[in-house]
Backbone bond lengths (Angstrom), bond angles and torsions (degrees), N, CA, C in turn:
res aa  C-N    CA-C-N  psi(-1)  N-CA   C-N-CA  omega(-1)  CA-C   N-CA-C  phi
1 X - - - 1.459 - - 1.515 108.14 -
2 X 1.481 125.93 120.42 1.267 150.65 -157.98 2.004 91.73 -80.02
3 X 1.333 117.73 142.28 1.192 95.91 164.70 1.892 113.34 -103.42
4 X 0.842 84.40 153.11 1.748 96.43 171.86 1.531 114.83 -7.32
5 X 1.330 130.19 179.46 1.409 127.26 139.75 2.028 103.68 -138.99
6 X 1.675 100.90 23.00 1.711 93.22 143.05 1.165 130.12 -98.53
7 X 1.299 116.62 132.67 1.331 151.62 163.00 1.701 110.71 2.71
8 X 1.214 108.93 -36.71 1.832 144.31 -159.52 1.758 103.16 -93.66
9 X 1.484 115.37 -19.86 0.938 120.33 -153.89 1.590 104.54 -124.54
10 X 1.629 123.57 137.05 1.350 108.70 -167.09 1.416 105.53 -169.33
11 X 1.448 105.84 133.22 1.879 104.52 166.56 1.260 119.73 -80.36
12 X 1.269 118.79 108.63 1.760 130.41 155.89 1.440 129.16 -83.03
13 X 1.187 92.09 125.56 1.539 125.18 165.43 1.093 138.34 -54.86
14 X 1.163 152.60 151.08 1.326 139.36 168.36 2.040 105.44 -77.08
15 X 1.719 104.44 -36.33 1.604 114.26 168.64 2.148 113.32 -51.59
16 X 0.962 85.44 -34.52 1.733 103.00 -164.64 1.784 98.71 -87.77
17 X 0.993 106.33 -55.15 1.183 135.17 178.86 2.054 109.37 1.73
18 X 0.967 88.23 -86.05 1.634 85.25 174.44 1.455 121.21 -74.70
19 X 1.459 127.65 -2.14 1.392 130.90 159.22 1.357 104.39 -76.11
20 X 1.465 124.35 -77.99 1.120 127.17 175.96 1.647 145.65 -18.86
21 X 1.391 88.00 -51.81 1.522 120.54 -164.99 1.481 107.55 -127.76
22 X 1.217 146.47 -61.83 2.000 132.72 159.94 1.514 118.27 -40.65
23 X 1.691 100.58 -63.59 1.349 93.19 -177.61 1.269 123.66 -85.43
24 X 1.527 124.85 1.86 1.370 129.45 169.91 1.220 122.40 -79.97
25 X 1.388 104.81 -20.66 1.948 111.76 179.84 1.460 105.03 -95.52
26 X 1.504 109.65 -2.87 1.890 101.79 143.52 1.094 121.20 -42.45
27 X 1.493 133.18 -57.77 1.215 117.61 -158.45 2.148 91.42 -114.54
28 X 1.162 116.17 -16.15 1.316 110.97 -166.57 1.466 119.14 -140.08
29 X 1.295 145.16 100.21 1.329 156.25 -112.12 1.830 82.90 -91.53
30 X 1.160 104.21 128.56 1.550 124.22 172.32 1.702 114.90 -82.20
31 X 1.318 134.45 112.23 1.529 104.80 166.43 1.320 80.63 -113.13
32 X 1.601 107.68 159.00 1.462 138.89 -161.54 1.626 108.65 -133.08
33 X 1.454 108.52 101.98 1.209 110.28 -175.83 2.153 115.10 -108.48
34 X 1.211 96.01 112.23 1.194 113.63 -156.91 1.606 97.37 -99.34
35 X 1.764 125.72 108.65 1.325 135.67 -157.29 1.648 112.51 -164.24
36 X 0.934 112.16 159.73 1.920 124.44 -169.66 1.502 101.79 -145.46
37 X 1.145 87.04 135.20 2.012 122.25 174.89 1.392 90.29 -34.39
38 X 1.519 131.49 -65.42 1.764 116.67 -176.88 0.911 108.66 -23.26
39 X 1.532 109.17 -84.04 1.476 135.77 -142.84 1.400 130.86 -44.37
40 X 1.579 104.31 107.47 1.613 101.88 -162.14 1.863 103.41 -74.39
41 X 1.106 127.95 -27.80 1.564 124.82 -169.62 2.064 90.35 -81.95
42 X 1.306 117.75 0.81 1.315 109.26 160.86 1.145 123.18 -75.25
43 X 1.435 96.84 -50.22 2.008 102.63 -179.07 1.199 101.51 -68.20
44 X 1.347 127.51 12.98 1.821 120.32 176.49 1.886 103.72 -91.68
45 X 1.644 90.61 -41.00 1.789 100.61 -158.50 1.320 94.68 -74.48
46 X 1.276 92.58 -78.02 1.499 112.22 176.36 1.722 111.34 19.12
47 X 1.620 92.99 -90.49 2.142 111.29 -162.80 1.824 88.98 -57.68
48 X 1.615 123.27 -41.43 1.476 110.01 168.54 1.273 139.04 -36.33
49 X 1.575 98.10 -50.46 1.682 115.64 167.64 0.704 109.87 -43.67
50 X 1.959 136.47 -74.98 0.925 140.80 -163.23 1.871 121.02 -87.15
51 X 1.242 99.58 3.50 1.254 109.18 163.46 1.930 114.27 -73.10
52 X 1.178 108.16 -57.08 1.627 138.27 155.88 1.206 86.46 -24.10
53 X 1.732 119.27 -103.52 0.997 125.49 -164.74 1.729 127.26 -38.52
54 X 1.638 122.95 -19.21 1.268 106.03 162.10 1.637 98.94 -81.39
55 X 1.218 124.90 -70.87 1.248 109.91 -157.88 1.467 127.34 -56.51
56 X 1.678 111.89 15.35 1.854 109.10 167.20 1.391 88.97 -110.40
57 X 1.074 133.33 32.54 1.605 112.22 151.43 1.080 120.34 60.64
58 X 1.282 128.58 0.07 1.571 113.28 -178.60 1.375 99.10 125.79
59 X 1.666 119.74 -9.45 1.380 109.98 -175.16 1.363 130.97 -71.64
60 X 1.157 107.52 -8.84 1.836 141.26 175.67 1.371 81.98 -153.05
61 X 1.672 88.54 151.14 1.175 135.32 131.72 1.484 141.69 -77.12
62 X 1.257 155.92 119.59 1.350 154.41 162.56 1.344 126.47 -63.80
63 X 1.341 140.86 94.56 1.084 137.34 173.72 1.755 130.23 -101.26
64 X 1.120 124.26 121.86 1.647 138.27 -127.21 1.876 95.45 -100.69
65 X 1.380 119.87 102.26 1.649 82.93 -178.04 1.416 97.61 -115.61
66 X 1.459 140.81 95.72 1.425 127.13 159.69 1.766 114.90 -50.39
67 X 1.522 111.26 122.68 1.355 143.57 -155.12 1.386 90.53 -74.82
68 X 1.526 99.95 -62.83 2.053 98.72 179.18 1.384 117.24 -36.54
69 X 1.616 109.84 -62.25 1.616 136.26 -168.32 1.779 87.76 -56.55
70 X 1.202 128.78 -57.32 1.592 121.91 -134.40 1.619 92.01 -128.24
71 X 1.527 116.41 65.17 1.525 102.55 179.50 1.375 119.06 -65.87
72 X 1.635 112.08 -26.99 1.041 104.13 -154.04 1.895 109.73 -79.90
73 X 1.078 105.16 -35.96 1.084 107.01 158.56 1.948 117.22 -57.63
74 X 0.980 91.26 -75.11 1.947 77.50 164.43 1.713 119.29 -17.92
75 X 1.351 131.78 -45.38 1.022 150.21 -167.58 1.611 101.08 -82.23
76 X 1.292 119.16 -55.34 1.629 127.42 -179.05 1.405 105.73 -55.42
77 X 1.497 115.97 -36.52 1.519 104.98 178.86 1.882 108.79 -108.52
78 X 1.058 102.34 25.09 1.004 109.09 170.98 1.599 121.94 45.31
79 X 1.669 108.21 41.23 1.427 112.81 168.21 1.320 122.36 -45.64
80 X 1.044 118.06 118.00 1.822 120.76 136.16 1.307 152.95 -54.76
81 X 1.250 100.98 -66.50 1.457 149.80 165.30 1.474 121.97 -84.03
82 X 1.617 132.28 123.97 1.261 97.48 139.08 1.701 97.17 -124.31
83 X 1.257 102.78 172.61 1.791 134.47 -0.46 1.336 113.85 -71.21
84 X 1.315 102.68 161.04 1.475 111.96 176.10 1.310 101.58 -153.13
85 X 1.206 117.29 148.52 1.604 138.35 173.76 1.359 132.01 -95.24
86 X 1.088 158.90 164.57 1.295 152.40 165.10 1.504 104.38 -177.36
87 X 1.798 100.42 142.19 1.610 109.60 -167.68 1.234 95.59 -124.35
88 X 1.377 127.81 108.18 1.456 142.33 146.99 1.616 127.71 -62.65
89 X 1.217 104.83 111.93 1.432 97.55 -173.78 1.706 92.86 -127.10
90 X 1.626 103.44 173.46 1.691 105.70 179.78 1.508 117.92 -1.16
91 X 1.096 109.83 65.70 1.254 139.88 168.29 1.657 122.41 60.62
92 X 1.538 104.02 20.63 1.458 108.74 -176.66 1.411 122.22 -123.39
93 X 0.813 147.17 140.18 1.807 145.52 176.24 2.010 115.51 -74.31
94 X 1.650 103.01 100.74 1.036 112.91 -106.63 1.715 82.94 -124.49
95 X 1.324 105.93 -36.59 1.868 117.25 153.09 1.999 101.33 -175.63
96 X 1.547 106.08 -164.97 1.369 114.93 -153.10 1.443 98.73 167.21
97 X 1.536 107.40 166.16 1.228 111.37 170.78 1.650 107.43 -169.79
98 X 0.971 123.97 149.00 1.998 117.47 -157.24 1.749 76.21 -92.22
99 X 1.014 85.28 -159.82 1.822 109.14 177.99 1.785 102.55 77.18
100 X 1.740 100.51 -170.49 1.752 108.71 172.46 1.725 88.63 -120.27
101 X 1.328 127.03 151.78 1.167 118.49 168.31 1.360 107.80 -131.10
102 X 1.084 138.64 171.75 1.672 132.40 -161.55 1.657 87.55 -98.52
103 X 1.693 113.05 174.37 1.374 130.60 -142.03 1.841 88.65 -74.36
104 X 1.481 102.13 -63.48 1.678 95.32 -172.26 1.368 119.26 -44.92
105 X 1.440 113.67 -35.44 1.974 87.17 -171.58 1.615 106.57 -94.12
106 X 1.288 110.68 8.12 1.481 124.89 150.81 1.371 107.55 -39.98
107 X 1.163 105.08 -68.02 1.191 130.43 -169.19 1.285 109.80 -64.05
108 X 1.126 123.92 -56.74 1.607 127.53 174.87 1.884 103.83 -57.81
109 X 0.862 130.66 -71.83 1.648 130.15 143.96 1.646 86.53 32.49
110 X 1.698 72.77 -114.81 1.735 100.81 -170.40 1.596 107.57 -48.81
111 X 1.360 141.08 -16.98 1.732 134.89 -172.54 2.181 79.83 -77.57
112 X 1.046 109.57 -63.25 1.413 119.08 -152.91 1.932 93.80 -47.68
113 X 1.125 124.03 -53.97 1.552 136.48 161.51 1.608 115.84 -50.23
114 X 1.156 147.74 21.81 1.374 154.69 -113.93 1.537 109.53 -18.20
115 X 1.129 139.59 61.91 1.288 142.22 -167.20 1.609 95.72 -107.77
116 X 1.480 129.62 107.43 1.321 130.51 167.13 1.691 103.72 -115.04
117 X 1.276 110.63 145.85 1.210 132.06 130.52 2.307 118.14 9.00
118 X 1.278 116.22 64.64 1.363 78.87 176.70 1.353 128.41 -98.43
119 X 1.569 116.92 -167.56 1.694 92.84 -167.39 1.406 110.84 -92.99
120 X 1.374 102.04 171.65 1.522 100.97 -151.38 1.653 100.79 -101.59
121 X 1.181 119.96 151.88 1.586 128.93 -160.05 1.131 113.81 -70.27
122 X 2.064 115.80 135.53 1.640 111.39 177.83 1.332 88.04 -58.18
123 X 1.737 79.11 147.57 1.756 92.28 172.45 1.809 109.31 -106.29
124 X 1.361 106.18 140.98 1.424 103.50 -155.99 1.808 99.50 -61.76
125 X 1.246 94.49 174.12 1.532 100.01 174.42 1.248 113.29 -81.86
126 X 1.133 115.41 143.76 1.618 107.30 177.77 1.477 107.60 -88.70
127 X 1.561 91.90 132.12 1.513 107.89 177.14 1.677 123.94 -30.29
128 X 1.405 143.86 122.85 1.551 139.42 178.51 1.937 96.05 -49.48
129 X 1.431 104.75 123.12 1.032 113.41 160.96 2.094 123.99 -52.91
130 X 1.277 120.47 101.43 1.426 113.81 -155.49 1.922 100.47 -71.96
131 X 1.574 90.72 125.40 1.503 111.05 -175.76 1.818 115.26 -47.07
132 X 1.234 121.01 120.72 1.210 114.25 -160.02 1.735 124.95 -75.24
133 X 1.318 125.87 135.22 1.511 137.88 -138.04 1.878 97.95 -46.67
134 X 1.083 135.48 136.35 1.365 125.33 134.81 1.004 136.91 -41.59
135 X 1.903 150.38 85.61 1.577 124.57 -143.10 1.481 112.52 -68.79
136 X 1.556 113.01 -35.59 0.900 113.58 -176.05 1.863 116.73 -62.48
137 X 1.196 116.95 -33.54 1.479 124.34 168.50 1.357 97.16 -55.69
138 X 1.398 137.57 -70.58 1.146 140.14 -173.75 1.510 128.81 -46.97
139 X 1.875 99.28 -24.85 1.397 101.76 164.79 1.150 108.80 -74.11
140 X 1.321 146.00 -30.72 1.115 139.98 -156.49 1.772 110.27 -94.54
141 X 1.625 102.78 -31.47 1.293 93.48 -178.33 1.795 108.79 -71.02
142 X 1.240 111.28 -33.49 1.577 117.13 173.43 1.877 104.90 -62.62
143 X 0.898 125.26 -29.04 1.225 104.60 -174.86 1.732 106.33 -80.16
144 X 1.221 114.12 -29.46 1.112 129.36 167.12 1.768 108.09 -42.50
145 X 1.528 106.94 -74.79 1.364 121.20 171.82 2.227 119.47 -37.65
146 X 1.319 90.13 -49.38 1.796 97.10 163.35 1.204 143.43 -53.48
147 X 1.569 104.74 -32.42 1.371 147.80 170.29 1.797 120.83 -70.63
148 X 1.366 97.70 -39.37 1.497 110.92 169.62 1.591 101.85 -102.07
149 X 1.120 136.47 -37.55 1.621 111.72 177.43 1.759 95.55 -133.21
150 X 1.183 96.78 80.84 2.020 118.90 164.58 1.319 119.14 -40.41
151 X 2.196 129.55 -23.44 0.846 123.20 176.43 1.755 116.54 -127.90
152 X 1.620 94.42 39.74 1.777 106.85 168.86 1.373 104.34 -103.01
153 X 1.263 126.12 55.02 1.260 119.62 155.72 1.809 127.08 5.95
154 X 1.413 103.05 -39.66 1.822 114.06 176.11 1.491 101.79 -36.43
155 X 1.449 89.24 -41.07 2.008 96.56 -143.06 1.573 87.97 -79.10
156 X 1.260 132.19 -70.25 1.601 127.83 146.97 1.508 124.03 36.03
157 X 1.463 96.24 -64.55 1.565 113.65 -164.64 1.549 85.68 -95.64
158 X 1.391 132.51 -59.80 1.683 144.26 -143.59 1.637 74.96 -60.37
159 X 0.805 146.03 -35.52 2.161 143.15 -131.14 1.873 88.00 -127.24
160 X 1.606 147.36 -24.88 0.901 126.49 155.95 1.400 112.89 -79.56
161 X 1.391 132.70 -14.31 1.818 119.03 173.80 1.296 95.21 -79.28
162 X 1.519 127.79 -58.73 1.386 116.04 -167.36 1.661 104.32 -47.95
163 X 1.239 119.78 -51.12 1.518 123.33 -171.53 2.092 100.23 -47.14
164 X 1.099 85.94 -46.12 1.646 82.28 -170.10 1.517 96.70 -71.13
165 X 0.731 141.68 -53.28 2.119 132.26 169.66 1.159 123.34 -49.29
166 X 1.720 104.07 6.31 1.954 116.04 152.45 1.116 117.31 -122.37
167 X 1.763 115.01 10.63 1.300 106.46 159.74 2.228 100.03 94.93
168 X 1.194 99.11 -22.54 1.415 102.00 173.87 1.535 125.58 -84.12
169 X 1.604 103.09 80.18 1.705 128.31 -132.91 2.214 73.56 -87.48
170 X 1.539 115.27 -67.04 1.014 103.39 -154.55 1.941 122.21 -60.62
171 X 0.953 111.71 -21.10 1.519 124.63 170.97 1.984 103.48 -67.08
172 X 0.883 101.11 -25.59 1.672 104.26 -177.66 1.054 120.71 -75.54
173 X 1.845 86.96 -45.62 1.800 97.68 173.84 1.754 115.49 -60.10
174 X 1.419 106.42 -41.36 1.185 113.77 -168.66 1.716 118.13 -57.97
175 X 1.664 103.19 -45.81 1.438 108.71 171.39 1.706 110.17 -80.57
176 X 1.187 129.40 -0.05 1.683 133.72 139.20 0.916 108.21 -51.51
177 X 1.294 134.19 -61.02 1.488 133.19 -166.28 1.169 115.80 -63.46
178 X 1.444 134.94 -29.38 1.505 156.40 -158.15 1.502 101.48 -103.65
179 X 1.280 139.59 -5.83 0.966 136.63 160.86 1.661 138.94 -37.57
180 X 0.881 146.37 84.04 1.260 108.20 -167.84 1.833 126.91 -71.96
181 X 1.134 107.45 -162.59 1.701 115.37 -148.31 2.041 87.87 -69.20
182 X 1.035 121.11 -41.95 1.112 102.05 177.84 1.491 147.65 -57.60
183 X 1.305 94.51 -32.37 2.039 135.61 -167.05 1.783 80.61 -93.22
184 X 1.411 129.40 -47.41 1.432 115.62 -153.42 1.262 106.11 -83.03
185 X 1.256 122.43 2.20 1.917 125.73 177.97 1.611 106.75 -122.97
186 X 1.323 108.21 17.05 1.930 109.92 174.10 1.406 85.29 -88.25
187 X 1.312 107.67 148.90 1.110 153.01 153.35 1.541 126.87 -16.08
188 X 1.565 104.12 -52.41 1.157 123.24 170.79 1.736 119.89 -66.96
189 X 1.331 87.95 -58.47 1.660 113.73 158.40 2.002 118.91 -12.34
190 X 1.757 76.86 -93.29 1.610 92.55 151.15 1.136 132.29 -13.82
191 X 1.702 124.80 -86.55 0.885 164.00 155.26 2.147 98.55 -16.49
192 X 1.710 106.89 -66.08 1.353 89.66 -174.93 1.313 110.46 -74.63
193 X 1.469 136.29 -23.22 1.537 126.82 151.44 1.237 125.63 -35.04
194 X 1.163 115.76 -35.83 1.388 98.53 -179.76 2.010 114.66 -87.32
195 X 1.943 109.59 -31.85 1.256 101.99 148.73 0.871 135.99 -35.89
196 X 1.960 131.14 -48.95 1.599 126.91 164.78 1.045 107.52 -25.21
197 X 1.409 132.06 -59.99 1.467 141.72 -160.46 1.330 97.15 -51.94
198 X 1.546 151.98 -53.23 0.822 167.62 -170.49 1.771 109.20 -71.89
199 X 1.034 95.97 -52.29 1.807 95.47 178.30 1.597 106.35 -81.29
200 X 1.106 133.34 5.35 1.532 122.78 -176.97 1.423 88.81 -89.43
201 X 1.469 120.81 -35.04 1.600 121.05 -157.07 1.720 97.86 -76.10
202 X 1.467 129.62 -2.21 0.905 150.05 137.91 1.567 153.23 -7.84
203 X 1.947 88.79 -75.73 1.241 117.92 160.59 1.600 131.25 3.68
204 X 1.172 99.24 -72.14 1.542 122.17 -161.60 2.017 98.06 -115.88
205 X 0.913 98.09 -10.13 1.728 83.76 -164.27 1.515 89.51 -86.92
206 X 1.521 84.84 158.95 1.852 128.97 172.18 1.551 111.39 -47.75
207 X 1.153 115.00 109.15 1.706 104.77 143.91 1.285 118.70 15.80
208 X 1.547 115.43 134.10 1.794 107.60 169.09 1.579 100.08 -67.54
209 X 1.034 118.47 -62.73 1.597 132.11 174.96 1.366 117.14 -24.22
210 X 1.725 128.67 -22.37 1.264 143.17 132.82 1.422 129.74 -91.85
211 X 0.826 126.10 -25.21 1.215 125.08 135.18 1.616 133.04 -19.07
212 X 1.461 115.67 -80.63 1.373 151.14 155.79 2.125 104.98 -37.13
213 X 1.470 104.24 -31.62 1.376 101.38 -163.40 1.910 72.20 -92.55
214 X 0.852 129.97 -83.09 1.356 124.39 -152.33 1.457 121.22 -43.80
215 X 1.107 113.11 -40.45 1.855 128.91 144.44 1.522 113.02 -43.21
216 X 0.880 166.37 3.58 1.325 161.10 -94.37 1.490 82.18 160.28
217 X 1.404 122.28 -88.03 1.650 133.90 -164.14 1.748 105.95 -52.56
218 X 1.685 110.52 -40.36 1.640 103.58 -173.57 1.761 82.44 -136.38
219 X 1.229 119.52 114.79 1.491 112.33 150.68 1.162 133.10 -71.58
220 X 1.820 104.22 1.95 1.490 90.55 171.43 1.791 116.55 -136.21
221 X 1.980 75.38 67.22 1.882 88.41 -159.22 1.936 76.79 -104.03
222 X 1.350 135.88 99.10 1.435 134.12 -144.13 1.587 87.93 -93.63
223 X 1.226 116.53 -25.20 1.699 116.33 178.65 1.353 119.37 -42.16
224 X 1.832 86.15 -59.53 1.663 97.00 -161.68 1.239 104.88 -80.15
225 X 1.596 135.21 -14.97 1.218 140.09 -166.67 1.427 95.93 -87.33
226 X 1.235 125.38 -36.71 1.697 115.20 -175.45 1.771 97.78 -74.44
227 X 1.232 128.32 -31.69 1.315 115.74 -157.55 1.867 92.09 -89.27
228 X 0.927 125.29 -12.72 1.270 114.55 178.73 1.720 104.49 -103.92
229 X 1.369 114.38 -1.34 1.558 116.31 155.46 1.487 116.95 -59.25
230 X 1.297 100.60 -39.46 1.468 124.10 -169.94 1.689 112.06 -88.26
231 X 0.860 99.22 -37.97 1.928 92.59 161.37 1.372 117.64 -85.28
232 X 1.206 100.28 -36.70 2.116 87.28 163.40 1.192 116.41 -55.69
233 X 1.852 133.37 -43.50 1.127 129.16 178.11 1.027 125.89 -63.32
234 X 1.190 128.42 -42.69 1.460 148.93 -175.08 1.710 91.50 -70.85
235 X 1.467 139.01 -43.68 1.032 139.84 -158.40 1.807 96.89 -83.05
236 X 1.206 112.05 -4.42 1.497 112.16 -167.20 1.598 132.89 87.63
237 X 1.462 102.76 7.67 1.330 113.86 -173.46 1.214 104.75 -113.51
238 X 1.432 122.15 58.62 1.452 132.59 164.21 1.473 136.46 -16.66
239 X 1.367 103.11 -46.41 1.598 137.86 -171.38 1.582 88.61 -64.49
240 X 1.246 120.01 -57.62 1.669 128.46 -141.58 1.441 88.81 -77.61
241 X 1.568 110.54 -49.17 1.663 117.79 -157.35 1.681 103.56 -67.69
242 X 1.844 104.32 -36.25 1.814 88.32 -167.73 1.714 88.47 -67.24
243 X 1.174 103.65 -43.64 2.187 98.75 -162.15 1.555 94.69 -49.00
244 X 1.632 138.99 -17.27 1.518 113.91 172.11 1.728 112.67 -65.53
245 X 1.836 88.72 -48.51 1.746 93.38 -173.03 1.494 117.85 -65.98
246 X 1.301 114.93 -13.67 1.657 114.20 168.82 1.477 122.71 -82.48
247 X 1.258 104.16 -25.03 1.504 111.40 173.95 1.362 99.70 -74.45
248 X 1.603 139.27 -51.04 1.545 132.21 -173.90 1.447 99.17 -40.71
249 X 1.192 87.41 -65.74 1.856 106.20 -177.75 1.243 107.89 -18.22
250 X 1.567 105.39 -65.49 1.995 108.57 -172.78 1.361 109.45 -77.39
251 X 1.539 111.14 -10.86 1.513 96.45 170.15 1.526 120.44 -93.29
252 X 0.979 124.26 -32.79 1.605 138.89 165.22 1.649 124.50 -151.85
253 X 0.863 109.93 87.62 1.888 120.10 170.27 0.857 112.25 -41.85
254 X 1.535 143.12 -26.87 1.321 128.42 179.29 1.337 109.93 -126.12
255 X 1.703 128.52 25.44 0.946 130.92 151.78 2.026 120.33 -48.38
256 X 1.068 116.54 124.67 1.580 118.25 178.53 1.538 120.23 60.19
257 X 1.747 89.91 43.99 1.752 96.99 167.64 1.859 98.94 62.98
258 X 1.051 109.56 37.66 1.895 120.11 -175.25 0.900 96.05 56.73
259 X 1.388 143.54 77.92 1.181 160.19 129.76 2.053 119.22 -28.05
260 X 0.851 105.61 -66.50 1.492 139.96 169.78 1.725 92.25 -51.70
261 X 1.096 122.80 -95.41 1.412 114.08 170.00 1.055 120.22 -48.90
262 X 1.251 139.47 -54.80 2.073 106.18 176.01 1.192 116.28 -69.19
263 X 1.423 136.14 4.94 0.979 125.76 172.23 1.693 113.92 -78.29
264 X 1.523 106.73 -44.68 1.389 117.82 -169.10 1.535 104.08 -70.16
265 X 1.624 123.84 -27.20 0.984 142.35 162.07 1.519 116.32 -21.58
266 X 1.901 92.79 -84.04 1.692 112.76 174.52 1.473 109.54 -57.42
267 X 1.568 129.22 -31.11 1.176 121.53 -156.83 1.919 89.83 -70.15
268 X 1.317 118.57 -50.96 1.289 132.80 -159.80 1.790 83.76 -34.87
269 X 1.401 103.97 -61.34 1.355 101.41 -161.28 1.901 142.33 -55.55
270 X 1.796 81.25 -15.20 1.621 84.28 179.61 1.560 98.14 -118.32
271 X 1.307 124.35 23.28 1.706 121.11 172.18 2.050 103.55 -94.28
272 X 1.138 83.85 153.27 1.656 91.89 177.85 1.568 97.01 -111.49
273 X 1.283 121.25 -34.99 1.325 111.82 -177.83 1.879 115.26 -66.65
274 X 1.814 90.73 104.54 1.466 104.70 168.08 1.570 124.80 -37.30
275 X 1.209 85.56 -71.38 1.687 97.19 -173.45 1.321 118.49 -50.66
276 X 1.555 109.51 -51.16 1.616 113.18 171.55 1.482 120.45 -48.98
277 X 1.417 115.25 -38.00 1.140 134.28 -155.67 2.120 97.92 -78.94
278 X 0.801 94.84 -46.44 1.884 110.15 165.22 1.104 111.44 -63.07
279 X 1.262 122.34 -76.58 1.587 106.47 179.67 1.524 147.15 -58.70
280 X 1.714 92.53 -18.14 1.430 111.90 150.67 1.897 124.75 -66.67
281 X 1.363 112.59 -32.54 1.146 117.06 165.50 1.263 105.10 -53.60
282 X 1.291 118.45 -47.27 1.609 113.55 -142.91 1.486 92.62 -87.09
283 X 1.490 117.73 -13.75 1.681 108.10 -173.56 1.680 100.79 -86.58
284 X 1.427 111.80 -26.05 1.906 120.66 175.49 1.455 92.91 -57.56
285 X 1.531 112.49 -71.01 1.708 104.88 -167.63 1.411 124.15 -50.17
286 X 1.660 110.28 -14.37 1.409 87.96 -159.16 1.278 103.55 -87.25
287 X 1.965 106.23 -23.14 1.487 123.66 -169.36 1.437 109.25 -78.05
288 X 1.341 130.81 -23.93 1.472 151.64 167.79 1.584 94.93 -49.64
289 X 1.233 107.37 -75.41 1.379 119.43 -162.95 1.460 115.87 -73.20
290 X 1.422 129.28 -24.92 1.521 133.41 171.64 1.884 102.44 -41.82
């Protein structure tokens, strides 16, 4: 039996034991649930206990004692049986009862002990999700930033990715090139080198916004759909660009000398997003292998 992961809920020790559980039912009523890995009327009480224990808020506590793990304590209270119960209050052992009993006289239990229900905590607000950068704002605030400190190289690199998330591949390259030896083997660095690769294929092509319309009119115009794979990626919208190269994929695999696959290939290589990056594999392999 797994223990909880509320707050309310906890394995005791015989080491912990009187910190935990004596001097804690000073201020907050302890029940002590005393149980073993066998015990099938455990896996009954058990998820109850700690069911209880979230919904009183804090009004009890749950304390977990595996009998095997913690004999000696088993022995101090002189278990028999499990399950067994015991209610610690201001620091004394106070009642209990062996057996599993169903949720209501649980409940009656702890009402008869004054144990109610308390209320359960405002829950904070969740933070405003922060509205995502404009690149082009961002180019400008970095050029800004370059302009006031000319020999932070940081800003250098920060102002060729933004540049490449407007599509302004050759200015990116150029402050790539200007890097020095340290900045030109980070990670990031890297990473937008191999995007160039991606924005040269660029060059000459259409608008996503035409792009997107001609895709739309023939879905299985595989040209325009890869080149607007490639401006979503390059644009930072990863998600959008692999779902073009997976769709080629299901529409023809060996369209453009595997087109569709080296693309999803290179993309793997300049995404940071793990997870995406896997489950897109797993949609290549499955379509590879069909």
């Amino acid at each position: 039996m797994n223990q909880t992961a509320s707050p309310n809920v906890f394995d005791a020790t015989a080491a912990q034991f009187e910190e935990e559980v004596i001097r804690r039912s000073m201020q907050t009523p302890v029940l002590v649930d005393f149980w073993a890995e066998w015990c099938g009327p455990c896996k009954t009480l058990g998820p109850l206990l700690e069911k209880l224990a979230a919904d009183y808020h804090g009004a009890f506590v749950l304390a977990k004692v595996d009998v095997d793990k913690q004999q000696e304590l088993a022995a101090a209270f002189q278990i028999r049986s499990v399950p067994t119960v015991m209610l610690v209050k201001d620091g004394q052992l106070v009642d209990g009862f062996p057996g599993a009993l169903p949720e209501g006289q649980l409940r009656e239990f702890l009402k008869h002990h004054g144990i109610e229900p308390a209320a359960a905590p405002a829950e904070e607000e969740a933070p405003a999700e922060a509205a995502p950068l404009d690149p082009h704002q961002e180019v400008l605030r970095l050029r800004k930033a370059v302009e006031a400190e000319p020999d932070k190289d940081e800003h250098k690199l920060d102002l060729a990715l933004a540049l490449l998330q407007t599509g302004a591949a050759g200015e990116a390259e150029q402050l790539l090139d200007r890097l020095p030896a340290n900045l030109a083997t980070d990670d990031r660095a890297i990473k937008a080198r191999a995007k160039l690769g991606f924005a040269a294929l660029l060059a000459d092509a259409p608008p996503a916004e035409v792009l997107a319309a001609a895709v739309a009119a023939d879905p299985g115009d595989l040209r325009a759909r890869h080149l607007l794979g490639v401006r979503q990626l390059v644009a930072g919208d990863a998600e959008a660009g692999l779902a073009q190269f997976i769709e080629m994929l299901r529409r023809d695999r060996k369209y453009g000398d595997d087109l569709a696959r080296k693309s999803l290939i290179d993309a793997f290589r300049v995404l940071d997003d793990e997870d995406l990056v896997s489950k897109v594999r797993r949609q290549m392999s499955a379509l590879l292998l069909a």
